[in-house]
C-alpha positions in Angstrom: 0.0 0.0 0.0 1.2 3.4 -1.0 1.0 4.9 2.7 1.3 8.4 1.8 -2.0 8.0 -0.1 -4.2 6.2 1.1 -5.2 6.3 5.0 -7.1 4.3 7.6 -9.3 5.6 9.7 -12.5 5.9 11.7 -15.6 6.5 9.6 -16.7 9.7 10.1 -19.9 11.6 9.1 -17.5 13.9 7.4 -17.0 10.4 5.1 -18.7 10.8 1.9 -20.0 7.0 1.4 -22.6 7.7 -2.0 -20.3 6.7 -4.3 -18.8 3.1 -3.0 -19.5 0.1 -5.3 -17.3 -3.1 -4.5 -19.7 -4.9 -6.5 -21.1 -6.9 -4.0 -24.7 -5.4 -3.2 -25.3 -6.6 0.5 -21.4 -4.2 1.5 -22.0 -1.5 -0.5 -25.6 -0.7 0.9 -23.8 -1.4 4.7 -21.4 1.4 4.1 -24.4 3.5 2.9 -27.0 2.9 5.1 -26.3 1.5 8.5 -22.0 1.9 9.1 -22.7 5.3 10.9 -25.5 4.1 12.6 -23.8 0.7 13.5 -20.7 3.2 14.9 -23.1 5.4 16.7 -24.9 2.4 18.5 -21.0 0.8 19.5 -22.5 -2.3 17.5 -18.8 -2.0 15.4 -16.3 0.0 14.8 -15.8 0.9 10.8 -12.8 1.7 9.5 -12.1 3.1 6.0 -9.3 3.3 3.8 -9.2 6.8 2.7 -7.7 8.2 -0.6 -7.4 12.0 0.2 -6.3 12.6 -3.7 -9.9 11.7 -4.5 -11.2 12.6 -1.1 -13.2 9.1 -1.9 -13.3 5.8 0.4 -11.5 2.8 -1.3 -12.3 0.1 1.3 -13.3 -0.3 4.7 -13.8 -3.0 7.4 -15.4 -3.4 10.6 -14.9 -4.6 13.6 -17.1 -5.7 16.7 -16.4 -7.8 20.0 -17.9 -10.9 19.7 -17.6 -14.8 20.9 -17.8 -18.8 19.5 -19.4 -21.8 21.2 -16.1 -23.8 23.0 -18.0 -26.5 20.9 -17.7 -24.9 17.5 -14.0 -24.8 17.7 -12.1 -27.7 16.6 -11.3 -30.0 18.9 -7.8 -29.6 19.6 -8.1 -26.3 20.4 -10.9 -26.6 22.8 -8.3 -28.8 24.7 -6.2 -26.1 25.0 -8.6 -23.3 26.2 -10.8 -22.9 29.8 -13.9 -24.9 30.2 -16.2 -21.8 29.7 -19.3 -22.5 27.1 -17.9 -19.5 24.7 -14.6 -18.0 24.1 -13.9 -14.4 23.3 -12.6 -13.4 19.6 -13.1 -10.3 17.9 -15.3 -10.4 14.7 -14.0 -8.7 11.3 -17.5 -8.5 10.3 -17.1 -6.9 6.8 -13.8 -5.9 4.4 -14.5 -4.5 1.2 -12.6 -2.5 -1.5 -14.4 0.0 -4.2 -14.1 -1.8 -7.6 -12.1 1.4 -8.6 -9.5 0.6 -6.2 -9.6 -3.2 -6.9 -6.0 -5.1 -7.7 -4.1 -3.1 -6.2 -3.5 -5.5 -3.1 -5.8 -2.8 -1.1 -7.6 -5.5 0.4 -4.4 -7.2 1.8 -3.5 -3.8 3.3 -6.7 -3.8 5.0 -6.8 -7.1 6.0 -3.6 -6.6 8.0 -4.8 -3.4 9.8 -7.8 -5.2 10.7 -5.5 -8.2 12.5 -2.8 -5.5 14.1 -6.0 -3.6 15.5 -7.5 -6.8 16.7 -4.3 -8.4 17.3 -3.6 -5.2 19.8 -7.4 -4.8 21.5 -7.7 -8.1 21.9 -4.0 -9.1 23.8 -3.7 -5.7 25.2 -6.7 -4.3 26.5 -9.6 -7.2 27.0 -9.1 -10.8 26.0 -9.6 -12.8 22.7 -8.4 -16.0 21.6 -8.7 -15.4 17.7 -10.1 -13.2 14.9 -13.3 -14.7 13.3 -14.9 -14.4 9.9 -17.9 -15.6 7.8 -16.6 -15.2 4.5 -20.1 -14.6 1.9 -19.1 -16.7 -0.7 -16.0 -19.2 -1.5 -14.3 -16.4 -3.3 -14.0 -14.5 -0.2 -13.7 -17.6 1.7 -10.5 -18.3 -0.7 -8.9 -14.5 0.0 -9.4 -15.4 3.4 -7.5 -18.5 3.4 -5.0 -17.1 1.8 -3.9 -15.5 4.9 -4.0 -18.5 7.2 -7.6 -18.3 8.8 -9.1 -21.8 8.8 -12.6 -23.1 9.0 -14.5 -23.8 11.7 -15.9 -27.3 11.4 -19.0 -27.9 10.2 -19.6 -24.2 8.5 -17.2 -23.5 5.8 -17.8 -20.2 5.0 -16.8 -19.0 8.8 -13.3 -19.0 9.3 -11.2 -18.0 12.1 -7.3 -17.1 13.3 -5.6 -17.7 16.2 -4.2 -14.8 17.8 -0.9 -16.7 18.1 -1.1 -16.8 13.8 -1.7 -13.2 13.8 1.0 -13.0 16.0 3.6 -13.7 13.6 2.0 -12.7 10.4 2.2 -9.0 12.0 5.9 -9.8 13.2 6.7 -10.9 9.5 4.8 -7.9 7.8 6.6 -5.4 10.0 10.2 -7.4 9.3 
């Protein structure tokens, strides 16, 4: 990512969001109609990935507090957390990138802000075990995987990653 160009940061009303297309219908009307409200309400934080050149938003993600079912997890590492009924993770609950700003490895970039900002809330300043995703389609499923997050049994479209995995992944990015 070209860091003197682009920038990440909190959505603000200030954001102009109108013009955001990443081609997938169900993100773009998110961003639109219900990330500011979703902010306001502390439901999840939304991030975007500013190009100040354009003054336009190229991507965004969000993130939100969240937890999985001990039993969801697989099985060898349930054995290695507490015997509560959930675990803590932080949910990445949407990443998207305008189709303008598509191949250009933006979503990479934004991927691995999401996992330092998690990696650092959730080690730092209240507990979680892993970052968790439901990918909408195997595409996205496929990007994610990519990066190291693996399926949760039985429900292949959400994916998870150890915090111990993002660990080194932002230890090797910063290297």
């Amino acid at each position: 990512m070209k860091a003197q160009r682009y920038r990440v940061e909190r959505l603000t009303r200030g954001h102009s969001r109108a013009a955001f297309s990443c081609s997938e219908d169900s993100l773009d009307s998110y961003l639109r109609d219900r990330a500011r409200r979703d902010a306001d309400r502390h439901v999840a934080t939304v991030f975007i990935l500013h190009d100040p050149q354009a003054d336009r938003v190229a991507g965004y993600y969000t993130l939100s507090a969240s937890s999985v079912l001990l039993a969801e997890l697989p099985l060898e590492m349930q054995r290695t957390l507490p015997r509560y009924p959930q675990a803590p993770v932080v949910l990445l609950g949407r990443l998207a990138i305008d189709r303008d700003y598509q191949g250009q490895d933006l979503g990479e970039a934004l991927l691995f802000d999401a996992l330092r900002r998690a990696f650092a809330v959730g080690t730092e300043q209240i507990a979680a075990m892993a970052v968790i995703v439901d990918a909408l389609h195997d595409r996205a499923r496929a990007f994610y995987e990519q990066y190291g997050f693996q399926r949760f049994p039985g429900n292949e479209h959400r994916l998870f990653m150890p915090m111990q995995t993002i660990a080194q992944l932002v230890e090797e990015d910063e290297a």
